[in-house]
C-alpha positions in Angstrom: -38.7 9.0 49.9 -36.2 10.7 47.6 -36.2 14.3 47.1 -38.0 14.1 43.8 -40.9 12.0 45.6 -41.3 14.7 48.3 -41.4 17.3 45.8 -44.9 15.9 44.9 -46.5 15.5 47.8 -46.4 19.7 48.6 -49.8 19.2 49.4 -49.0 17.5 52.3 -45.7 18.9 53.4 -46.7 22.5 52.9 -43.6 23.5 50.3 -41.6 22.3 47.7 -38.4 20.8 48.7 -35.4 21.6 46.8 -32.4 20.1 45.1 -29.0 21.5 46.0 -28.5 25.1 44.1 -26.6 24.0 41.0 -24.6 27.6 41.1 -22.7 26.8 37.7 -25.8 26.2 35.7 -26.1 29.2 32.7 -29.6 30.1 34.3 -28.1 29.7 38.1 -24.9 32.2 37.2 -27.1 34.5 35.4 -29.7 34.8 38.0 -27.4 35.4 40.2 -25.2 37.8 38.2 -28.2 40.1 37.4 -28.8 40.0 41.6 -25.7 40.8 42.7 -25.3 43.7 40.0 -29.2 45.3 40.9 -28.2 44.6 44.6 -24.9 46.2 44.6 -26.7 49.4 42.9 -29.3 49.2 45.6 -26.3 49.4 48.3 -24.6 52.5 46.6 -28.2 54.7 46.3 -30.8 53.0 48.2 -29.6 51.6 51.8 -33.1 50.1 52.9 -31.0 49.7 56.8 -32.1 53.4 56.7 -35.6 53.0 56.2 -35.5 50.4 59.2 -35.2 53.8 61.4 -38.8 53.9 61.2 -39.1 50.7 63.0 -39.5 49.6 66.4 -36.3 50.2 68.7 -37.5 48.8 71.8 -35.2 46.6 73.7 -35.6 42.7 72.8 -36.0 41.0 76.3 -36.1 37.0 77.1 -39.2 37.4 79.1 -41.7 38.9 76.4 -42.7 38.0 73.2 -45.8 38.6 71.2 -49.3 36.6 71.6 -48.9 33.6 69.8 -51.0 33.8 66.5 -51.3 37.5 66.9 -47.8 38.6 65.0 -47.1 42.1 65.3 -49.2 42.4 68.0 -48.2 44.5 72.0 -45.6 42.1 73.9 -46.5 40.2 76.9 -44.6 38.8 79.7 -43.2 35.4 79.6 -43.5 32.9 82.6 -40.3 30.1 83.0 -37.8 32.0 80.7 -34.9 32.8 83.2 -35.2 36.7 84.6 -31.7 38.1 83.5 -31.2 39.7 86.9 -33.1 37.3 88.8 -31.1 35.0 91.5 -29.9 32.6 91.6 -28.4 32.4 88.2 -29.8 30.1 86.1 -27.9 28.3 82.3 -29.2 29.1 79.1 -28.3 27.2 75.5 -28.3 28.6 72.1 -27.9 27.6 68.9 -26.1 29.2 66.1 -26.3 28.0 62.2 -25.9 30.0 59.3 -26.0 29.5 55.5 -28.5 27.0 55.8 -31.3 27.6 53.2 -30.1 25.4 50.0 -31.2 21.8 49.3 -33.7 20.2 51.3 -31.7 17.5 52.2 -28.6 19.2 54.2 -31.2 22.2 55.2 -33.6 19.7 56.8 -30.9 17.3 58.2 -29.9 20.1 60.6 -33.1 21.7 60.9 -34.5 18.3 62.3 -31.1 18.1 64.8 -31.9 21.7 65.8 -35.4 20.6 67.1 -34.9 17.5 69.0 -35.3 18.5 72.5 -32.3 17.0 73.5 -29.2 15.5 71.6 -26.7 13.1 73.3 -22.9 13.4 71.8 -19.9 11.8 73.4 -21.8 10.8 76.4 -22.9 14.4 76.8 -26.5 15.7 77.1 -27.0 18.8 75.0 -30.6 20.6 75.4 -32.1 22.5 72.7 -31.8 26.1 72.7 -33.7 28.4 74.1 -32.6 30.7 71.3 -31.5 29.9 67.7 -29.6 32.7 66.0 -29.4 32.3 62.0 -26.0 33.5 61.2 -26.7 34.7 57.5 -27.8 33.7 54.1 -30.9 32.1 55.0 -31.7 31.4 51.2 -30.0 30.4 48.0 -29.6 31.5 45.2 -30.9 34.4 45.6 -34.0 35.9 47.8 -37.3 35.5 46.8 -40.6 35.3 48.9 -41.0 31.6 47.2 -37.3 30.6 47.9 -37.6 31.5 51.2 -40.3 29.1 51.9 -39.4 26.4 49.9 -35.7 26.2 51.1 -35.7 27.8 54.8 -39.1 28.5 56.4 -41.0 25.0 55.1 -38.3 23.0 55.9 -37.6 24.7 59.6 -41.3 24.9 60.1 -41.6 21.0 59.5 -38.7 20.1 62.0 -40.6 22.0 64.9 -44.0 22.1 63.9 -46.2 24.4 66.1 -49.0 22.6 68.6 -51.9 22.1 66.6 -54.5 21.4 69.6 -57.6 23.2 69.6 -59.2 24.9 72.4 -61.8 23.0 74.3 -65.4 24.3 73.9 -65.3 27.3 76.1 -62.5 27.5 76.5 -59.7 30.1 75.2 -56.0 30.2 74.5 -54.3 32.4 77.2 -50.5 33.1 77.7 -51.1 30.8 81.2 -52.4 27.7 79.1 -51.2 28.0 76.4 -53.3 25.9 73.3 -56.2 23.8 74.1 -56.3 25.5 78.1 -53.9 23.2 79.3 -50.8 23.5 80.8 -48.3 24.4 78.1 -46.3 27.5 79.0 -45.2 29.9 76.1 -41.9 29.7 77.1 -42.0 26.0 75.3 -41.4 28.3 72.0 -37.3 29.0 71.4 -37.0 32.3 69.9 -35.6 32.9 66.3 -32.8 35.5 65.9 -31.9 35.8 62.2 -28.9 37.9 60.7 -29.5 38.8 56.9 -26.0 37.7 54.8 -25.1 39.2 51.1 -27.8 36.4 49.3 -30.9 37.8 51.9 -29.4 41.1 50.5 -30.1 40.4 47.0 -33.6 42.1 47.0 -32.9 44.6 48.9 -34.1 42.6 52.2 -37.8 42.9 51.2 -38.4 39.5 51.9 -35.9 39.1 55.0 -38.1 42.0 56.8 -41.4 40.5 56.4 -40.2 37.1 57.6 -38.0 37.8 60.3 -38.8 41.0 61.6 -42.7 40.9 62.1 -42.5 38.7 65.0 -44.3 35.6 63.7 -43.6 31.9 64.0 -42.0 29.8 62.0 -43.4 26.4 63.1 -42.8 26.7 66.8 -39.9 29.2 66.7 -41.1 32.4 67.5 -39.4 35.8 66.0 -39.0 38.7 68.2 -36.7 41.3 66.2 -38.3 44.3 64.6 -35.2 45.3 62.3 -32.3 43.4 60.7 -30.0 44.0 63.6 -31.3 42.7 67.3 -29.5 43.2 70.8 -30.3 40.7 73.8 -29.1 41.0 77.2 -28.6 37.1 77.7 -27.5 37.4 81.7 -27.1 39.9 84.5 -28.7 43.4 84.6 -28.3 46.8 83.3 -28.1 49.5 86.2 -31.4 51.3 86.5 -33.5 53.8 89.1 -33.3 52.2 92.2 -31.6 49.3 91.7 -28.3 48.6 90.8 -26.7 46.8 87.6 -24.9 43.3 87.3 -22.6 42.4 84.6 -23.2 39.3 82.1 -23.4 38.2 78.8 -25.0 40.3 75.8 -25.9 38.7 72.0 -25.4 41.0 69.5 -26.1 40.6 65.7 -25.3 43.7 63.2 -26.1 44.0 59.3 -22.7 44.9 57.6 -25.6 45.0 54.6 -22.7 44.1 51.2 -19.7 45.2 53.2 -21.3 49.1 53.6 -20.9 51.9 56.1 -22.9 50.7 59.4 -25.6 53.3 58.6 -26.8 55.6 61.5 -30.1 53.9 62.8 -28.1 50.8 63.6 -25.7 52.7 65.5 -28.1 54.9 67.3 -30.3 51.5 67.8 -26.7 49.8 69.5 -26.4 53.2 71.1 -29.4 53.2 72.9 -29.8 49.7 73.6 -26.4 48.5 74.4 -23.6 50.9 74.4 -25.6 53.0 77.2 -26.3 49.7 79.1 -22.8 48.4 79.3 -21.2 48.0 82.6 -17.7 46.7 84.1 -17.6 42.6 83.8 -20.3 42.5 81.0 -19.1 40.3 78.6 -20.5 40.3 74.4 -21.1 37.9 71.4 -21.1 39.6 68.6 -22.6 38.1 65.4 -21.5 39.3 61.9 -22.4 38.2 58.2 -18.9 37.3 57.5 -15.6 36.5 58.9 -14.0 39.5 58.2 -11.3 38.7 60.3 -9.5 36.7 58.0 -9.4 39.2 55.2 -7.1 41.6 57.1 -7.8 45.4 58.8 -9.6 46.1 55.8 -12.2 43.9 55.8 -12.5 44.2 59.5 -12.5 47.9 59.7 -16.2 48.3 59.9 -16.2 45.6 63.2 -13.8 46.9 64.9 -14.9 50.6 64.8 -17.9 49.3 66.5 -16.8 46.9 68.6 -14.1 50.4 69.6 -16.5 52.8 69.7 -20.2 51.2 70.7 -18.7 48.6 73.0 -15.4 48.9 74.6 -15.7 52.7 75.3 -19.0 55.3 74.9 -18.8 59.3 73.6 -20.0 61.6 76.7 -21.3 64.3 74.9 -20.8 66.4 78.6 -17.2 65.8 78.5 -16.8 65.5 74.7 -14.7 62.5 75.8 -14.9 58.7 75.6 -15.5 56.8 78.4 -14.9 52.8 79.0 -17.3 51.0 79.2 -15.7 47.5 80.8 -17.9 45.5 78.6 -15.4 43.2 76.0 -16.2 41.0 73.0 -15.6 37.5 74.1 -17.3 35.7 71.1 -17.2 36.2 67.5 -19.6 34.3 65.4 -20.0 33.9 61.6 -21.0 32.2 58.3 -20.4 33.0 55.1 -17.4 30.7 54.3 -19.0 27.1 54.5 -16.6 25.4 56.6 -15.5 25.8 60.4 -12.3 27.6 61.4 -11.6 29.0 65.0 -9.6 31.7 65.3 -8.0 32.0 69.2 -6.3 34.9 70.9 -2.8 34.2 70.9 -0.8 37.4 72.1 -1.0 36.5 75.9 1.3 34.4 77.9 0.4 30.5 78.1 -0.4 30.6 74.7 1.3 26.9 74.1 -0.2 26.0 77.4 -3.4 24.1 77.9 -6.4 26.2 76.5 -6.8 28.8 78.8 -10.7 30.5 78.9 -9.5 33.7 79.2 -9.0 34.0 75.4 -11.4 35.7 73.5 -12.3 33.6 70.3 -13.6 34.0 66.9 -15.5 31.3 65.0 -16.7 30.4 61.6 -19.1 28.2 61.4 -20.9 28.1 58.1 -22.6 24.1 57.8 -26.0 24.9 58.0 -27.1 23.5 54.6 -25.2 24.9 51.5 -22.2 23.4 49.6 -18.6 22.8 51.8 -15.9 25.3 51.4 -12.4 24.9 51.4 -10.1 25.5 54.5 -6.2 24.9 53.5 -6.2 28.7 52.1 -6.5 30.4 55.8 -3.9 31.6 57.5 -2.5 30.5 59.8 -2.2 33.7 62.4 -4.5 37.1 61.5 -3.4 40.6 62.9 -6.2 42.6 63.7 -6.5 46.4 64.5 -5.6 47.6 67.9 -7.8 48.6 70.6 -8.6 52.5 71.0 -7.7 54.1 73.9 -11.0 55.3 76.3 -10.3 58.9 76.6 -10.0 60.0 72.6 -11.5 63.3 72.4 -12.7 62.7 68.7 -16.2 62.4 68.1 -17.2 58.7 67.2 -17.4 58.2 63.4 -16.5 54.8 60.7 -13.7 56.8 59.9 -11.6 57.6 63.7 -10.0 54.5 65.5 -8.6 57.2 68.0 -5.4 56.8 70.1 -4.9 52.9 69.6 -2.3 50.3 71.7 -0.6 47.0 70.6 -2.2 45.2 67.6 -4.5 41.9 68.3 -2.9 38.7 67.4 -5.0 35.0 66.7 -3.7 31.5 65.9 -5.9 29.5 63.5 -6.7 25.7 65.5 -5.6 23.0 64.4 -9.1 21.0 64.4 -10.6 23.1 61.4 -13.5 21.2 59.0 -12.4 20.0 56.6 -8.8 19.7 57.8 -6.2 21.5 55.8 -4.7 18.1 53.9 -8.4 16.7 53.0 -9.3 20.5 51.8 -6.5 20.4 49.2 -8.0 17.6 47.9 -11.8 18.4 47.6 -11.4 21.2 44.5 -9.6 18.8 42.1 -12.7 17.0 41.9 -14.4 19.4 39.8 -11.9 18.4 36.7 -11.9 14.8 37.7 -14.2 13.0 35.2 -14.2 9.7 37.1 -15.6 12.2 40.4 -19.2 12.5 41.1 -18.3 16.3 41.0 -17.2 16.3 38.0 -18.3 19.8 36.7 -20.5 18.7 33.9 -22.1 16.4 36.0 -23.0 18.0 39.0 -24.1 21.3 36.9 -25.6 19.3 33.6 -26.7 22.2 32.1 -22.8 23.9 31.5 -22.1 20.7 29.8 -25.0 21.0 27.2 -24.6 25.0 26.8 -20.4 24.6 26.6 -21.4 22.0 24.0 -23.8 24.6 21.9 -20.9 27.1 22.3 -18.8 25.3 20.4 -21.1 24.3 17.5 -21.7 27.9 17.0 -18.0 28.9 17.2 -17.8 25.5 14.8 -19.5 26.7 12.2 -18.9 29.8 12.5 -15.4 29.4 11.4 -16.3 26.5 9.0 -18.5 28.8 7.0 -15.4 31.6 6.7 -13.0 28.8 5.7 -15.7 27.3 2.9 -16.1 30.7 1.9 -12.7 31.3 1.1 -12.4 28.2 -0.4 -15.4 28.8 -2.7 -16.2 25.2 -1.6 -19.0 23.7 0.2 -19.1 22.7 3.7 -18.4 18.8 2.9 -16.0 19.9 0.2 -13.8 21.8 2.4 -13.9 19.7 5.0 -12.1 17.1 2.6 -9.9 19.7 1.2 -8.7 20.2 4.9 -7.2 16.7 4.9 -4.8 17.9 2.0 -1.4 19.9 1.8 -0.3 21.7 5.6 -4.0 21.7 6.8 -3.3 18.7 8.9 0.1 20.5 9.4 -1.1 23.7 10.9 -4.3 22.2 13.1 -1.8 20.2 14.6 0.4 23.2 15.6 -2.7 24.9 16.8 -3.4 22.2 19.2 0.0 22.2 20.5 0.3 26.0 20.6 -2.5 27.2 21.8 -1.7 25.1 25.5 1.9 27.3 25.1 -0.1 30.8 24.5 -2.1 29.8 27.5 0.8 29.3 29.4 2.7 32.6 28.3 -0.1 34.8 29.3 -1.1 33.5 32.5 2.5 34.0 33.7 2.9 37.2 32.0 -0.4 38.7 33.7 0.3 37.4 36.7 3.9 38.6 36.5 2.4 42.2 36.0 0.0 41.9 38.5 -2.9 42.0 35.9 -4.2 38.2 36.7 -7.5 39.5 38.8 -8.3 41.9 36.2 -11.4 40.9 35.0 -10.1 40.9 31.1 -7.2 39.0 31.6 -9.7 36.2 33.5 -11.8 36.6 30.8 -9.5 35.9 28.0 -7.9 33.2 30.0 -11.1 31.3 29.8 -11.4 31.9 26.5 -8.2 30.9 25.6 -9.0 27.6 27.3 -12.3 27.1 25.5 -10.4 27.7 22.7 -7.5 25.1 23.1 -10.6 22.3 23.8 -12.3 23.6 20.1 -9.0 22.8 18.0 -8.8 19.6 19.7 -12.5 18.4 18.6 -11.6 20.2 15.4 -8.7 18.0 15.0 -10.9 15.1 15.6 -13.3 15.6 13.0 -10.6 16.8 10.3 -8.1 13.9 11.0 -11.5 11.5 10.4 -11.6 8.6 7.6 -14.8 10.4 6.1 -16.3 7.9 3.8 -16.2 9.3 -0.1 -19.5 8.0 -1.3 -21.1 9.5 2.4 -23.7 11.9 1.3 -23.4 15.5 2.4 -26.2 15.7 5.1 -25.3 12.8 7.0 -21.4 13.5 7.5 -22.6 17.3 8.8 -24.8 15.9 11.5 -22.3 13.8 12.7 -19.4 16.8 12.6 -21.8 18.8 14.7 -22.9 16.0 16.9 -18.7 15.4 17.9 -18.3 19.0 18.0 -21.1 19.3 20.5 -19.6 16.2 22.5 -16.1 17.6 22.2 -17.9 21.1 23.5 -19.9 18.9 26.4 -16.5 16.8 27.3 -13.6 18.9 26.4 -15.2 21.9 27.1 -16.4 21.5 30.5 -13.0 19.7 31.3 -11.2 23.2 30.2 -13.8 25.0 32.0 -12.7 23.4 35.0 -9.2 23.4 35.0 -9.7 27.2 34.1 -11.2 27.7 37.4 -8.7 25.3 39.6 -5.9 27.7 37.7 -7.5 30.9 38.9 -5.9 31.7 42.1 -8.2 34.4 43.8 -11.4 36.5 42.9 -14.8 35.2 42.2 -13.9 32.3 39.9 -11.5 30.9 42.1 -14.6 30.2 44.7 -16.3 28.1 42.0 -14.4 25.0 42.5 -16.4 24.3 45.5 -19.4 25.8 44.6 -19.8 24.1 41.4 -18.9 20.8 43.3 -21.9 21.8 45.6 -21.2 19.0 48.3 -24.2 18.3 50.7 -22.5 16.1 53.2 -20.5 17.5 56.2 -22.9 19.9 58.0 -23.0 21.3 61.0 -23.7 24.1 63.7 -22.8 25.6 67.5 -24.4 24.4 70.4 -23.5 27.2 73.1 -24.2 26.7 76.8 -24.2 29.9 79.0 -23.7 28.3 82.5 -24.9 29.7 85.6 -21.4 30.6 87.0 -20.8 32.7 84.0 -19.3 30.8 81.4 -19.8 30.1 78.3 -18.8 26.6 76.3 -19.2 26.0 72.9 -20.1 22.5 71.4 -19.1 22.5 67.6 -21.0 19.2 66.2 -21.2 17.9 62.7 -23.1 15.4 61.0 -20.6 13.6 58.3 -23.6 12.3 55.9 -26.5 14.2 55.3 -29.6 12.5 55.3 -31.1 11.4 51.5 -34.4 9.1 52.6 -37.5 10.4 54.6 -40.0 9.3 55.2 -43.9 11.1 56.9 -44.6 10.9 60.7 -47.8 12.2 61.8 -48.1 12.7 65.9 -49.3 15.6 67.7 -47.6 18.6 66.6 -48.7 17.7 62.9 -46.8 15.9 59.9 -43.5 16.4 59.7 -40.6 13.9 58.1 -37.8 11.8 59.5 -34.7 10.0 58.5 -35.9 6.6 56.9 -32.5 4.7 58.0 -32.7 6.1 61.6 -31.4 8.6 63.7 -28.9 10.7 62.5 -25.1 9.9 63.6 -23.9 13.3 65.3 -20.4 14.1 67.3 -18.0 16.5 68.4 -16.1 18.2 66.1 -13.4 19.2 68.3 -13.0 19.5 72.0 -15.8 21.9 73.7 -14.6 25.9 74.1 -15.6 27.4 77.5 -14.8 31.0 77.5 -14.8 32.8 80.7 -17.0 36.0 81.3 -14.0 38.0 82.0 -11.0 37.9 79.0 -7.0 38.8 79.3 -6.4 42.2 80.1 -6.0 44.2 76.8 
């Protein structure tokens, strides 16, 4: 079954699967337009991070989790999970995804790889995780109770459906049994770690709080956060009364919330649960909304005053001093961009030697479901902020680095997705009109409202020009064809492409080609250049003499509108492909929307301490399912077979212990 099949039959399946977000549609942009405004007026006055004070702040542990079907309901202990100080050491696999919750079909094609118990790539056997951390922007366009169910909770909650078993009479469900009263352990349900991006922002996190934070299920993936931030001690043991501490691996996720001040909950949260807990050898993954890394020390200033200040090195209020803490950041994880990229640390020795796991490494990886972003535009080696010194007697704040050392170099990998020559090649598409991404195409309703556009503009300037004349609409059409009419269209049609040309290097000369009034009448100018040449059209036109007046308007507006629909979007697009940067720029993929290529990170945490990281990829989504009923309840599966996954470069181990800084 197709999409548009499965959408009736959300009796059945629970939801109502979704097409791919179509984010150049008029109702699509403005939607979205009207979010990001209310959303970015909610950041400045209304920070909701600091009403998630009142929460819960307990510690998020491996061994507890709440009584299944009783959400929000006392913790109890888990049986089988591994004991993070318990010996001997034992491995542990996670998942990480992010941007995932678009059209049904890429959503659900790496929703239903996330759930199979066991995946087999290049004659490797890769378990499911035990934990599967959402990386950000669990929903498109925008966030909505409905959207949320219909393009991320339905779909995930079909790939891994819960047990549906009943008890046996007399018999109860008990954390030993587990449904039915037989053997079935709770630890048979991976927990859900989710990290809110800028489109779970868009309504202030209202719905993002009561899905993710209320520890429920979602099909058999149980939620265990209480705020929009979480903390996990993955391995080893935090030094305590009586016992000593050992060091290992931590997963932390923090809400940058729009690019904002980390507000003073989450800190005191991190503080209390984290930055007190860190020890010598304890090594971090730190999860973020977006890959700040690649936009420079400014973008990354927020990060790296916490990874400073909350994670290499801890304020003694006794000594007014800062003290290290031992603990590095050995992982970076993100979404955001829709592609993969991985970022190594490059200013050791051996850097031209073979991989050495020393290096601490930063990865995008943003294939969960929603359209593919370019890659060719990253560069190719980032410079990061320095580390602070441990003994800076300023008290922590977002705005003190301290007493820093050398600067933080990383090389960009050769194996990024796509690769740099395909990605130069993927945003022509949108102006190709032979391309299945052709804009007007793959966002149908542009086409039609371009077209309407210029029938307004059409007559708008018709009806001045048969006013002037004194004439009728038909009568000055035909006066048109007469004396230097022709003459000065024709100029217009050649000019206007000049004009175009002038003031886009001129702006960009001045540095004025971001500004949003030179984008705007850049486009404009465009839209304009497409109207003389459908203008020119019609004028140029035999018309018949003996034609009456009625007919020969209809079929003006009708090639007006098709010169709008055609011309129009074609303009449109090239408009975008000549923007270089800013928000309109980024519409070349996204109006493209392509489903295929998705992906996510398959992390293994070995018991000797290290950590390697399997990036796989699915080249085709799948576009035909079909129902399977068993067990665990209805859920859907590929109709053509299993789904064709590999490597998409060479696993990553990382050791615990990193390069001295």
């Amino acid at each position: 079954m197709k999409i548009r099949e499965l959408a009736q039959q959300h009796a059945v399946l629970g939801f109502t699967p979704r097409t791919a977000v179509r984010w150049l549609s008029p109702m699509s942009l403005a939607r979205t337009a009207l979010k990001v405004m209310a959303a970015t007026v909610f950041a400045d006055f209304g920070d909701k991070r600091e009403l998630e004070g009142s929460f819960p702040s307990d510690p998020l542990s491996l061994d507890e989790l709440p009584v299944p079907g009783q959400p929000a309901q006392p913790t109890v202990a888990m049986r089988g999970l591994p004991d993070p100080g318990a010996e001997p050491a034992q491995e542990i696999w996670l998942d990480f995804t992010a941007d995932l919750g678009d059209g049904f079909d890429a959503t659900y094609t790496v929703a239903s790889l996330l759930a199979q118990d066991n995946l087999s790539v290049g004659g490797l056997d890769l378990p499911r995780g035990r934990l599967l951390v959402l990386g950000g922007d669990e929903v498109y366009p925008v966030a909505s109770p409905a959207a949320y169910e219909d393009r991320m909770a339905g779909p995930y909650r079909m790939a891994l459906p819960a047990r549906i078993a009943l008890p046996a009479r007399g018999q109860v469900n008990t954390p030993e049994t587990g449904p039915g009263g037989h053997s079935a352990p709770l630890n048979e349900s991976p927990i859900l770690l989710a990290l809110p991006g800028n489109h779970d922002w868009y309504d202030g996190l209202t719905s993002f709080i009561r899905i993710f934070t209320r520890q429920r299920t979602i099909g058999r993936w149980r939620t265990m956060q209480t705020r929009s931030y979480f903390a996990v001690r993955l391995t080893g043991r935090s030094p305590g009364p009586g016992f000593s501490g050992a060091p290992g691996w931590w997963l932390l996720g923090l809400d940058s919330q729009l690019g904002q001040y980390i507000d003073e909950p989450q800190l005191d949260y991190f503080y209390r649960n984290v930055t007190s807990q860190l020890q010598a050898g304890d090594a971090i993954i730190l999860c973020l909304a977006a890959p700040f890394w690649v936009k420079g020390s400014t973008g990354f200033r927020q990060a790296n005053f916490f990874e400073q200040d909350y994670l290499r090195r801890r304020f003694n209020p006794e000594t007014q001093l800062f003290e290290a803490t031992g603990a590095t950041v050995r992982l970076w994880l993100s979404g955001d961009l829709h592609h993969y990229a991985r970022y190594e640390q490059c200013d050791t020795p051996g850097t031209d030697e073979a991989p050495d796991p020393r290096r601490t490494q930063m990865i995008t990886c943003g294939l969960g479901g929603a359209y593919l972003s370019e890659t060719h535009w990253l560069p190719t080696e980032i410079t990061l902020p320095p580390h602070s010194t441990a003994t800076a007697t300023a008290t922590p704040s977002n705005h003190d680095p301290g007493t820093t050392t050398n600067e933080r170099r990383f090389a960009l990998m050769p194996a990024t997705f796509p690769g740099q020559g395909n990605s130069r090649l993927l945003g022509p598409q949108l102006a190709n009109p032979f391309s299945q991404f052709w804009l007007p195409v793959r966002n149908p309703g542009l086409g039609t409202s371009l077209g309407l556009v210029h029938v307004v503009a059409a007559l708008t300037i018709w009806t001045v020009f048969s006013a002037f004349l004194g004439e009728s609409f038909i009568a000055s059409l035909r006066i048109m064809r007469q004396g230097n009419t022709v003459l000065l269209l024709t100029a217009l049609v050649f000019s206007l492409p000049v004009v175009l040309a002038v003031f886009a290097v001129a702006t960009r000369v001045l540095g004025l080609a971001a500004k949003g009034v030179a984008v705007f009448i850049r486009g404009a100018l465009y839209q304009l250049s497409a109207l003389a040449l459908s203008a020119a059209v019609v004028v140029l036109l035999p018309w018949p003499v003996d034609w009456p007046a009625a007919p020969i308007l209809l079929l003006v507006l009708i090639l007006v509108y098709l010169g709008g629909w055609a011309l129009g979007s074609e303009a449109f697009a090239l408009f975008i492909l000549a923007t270089p940067t800013g928000e309109v720029s980024s519409w070349k993929m996204s109006g493209q929307a392509i489903e295929d290529h998705k992906g996510f990170l398959r992390i293994r945490l070995a018991a000797d301490g290290s950590l390697t990281v399997y990036p796989l990829m699915v080249d085709t989504v799948c576009r035909d399912w079909q129902l399977d009923s068993n067990d665990d309840g209805v859920r859907l599966v590929p109709a053509t077979g299993p789904l064709a996954v590999r490597l998409l470069e060479e696993p990553i181990t990382i050791a615990r212990k990193g390069t001295p800084p």
